[in-house]
C-alpha positions in Angstrom: -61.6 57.0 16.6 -65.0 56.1 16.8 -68.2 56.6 14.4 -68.8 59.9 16.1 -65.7 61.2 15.8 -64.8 60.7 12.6 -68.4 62.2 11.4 -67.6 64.9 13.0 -64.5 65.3 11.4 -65.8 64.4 7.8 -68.0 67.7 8.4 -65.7 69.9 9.5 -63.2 69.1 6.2 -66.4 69.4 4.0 -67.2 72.7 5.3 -63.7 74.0 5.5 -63.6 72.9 1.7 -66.9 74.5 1.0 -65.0 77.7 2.5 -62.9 77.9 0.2 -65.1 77.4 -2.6 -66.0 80.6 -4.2 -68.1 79.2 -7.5 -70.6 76.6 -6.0 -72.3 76.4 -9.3 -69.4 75.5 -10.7 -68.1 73.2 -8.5 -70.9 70.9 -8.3 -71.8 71.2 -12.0 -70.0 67.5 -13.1 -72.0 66.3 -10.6 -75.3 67.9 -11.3 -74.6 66.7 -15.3 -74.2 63.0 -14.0 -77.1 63.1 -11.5 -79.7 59.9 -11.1 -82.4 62.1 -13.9 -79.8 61.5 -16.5 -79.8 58.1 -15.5 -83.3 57.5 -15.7 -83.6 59.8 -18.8 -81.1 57.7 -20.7 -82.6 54.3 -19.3 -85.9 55.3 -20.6 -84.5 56.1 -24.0 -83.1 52.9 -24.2 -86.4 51.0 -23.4 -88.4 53.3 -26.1 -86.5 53.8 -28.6 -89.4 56.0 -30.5 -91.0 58.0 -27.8 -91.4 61.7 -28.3 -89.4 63.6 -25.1 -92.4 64.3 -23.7 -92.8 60.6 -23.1 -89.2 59.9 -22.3 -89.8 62.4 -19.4 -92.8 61.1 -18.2 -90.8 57.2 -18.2 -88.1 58.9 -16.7 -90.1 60.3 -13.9 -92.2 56.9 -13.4 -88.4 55.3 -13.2 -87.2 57.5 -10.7 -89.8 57.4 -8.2 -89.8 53.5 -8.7 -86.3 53.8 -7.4 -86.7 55.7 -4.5 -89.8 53.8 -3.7 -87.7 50.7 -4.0 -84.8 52.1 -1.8 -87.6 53.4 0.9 -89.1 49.9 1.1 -85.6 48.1 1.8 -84.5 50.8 4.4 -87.7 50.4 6.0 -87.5 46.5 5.9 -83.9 47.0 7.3 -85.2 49.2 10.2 -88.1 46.3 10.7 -85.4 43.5 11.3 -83.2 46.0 13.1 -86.1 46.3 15.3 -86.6 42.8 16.0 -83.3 41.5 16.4 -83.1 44.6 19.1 -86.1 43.5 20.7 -85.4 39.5 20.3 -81.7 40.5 21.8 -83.6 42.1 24.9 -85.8 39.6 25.8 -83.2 37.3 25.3 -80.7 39.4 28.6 -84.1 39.6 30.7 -84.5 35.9 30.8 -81.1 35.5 31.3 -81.4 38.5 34.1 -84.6 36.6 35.3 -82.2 32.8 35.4 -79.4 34.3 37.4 -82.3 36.1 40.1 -83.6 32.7 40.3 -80.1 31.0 40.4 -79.2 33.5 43.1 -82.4 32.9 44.9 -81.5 29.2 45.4 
């Protein structure tokens, strides 16, 4: 089964589980209780001790969107060498194109 394919049939299980699934609230509350705020909530306790919650929040929020700014710069660094090594491997088949014309030619 290829990478298509078995997308494809991740979705159609999730939706025919979601079906089923008469209490979303519910269903997704463990999820919602664990979710990355909490992490960066408890984090920023843990580095200031004696802040007010009003300044937990605000560390909180500073930690969060230093994480997804983090995560955005790799994936876009990833799509930069993706890029290259696509365009590297291209040039690399024309000249190698290009050699076998010329090799045919002779």
């Amino acid at each position: 089964m290829n990478a298509s394919e078995q997308s494809m049939r991740m979705r159609l299980a999730a939706h025919k589980s979601w079906s089923t699934t008469t209490d979303r609230s519910a269903r997704t509350e463990a999820a919602r209780k664990a979710s990355h705020h909490t992490r960066f909530l408890t984090k920023a306790r843990e580095m200031h001790p004696g802040a007010t919650e009003t300044q937990i929040e605000a560390v909180a929020d500073s930690l969060r969107k230093a994480h997804y700014t983090e995560l955005a710069l790799k994936s876009a660094q990833a799509r930069r060498v993706k890029s290259e090594q696509a365009k590297q491997a291209k040039r690399s088949r024309q000249l190698e194109q290009i050699a076998q014309l010329e090799n045919n030619a002779a």
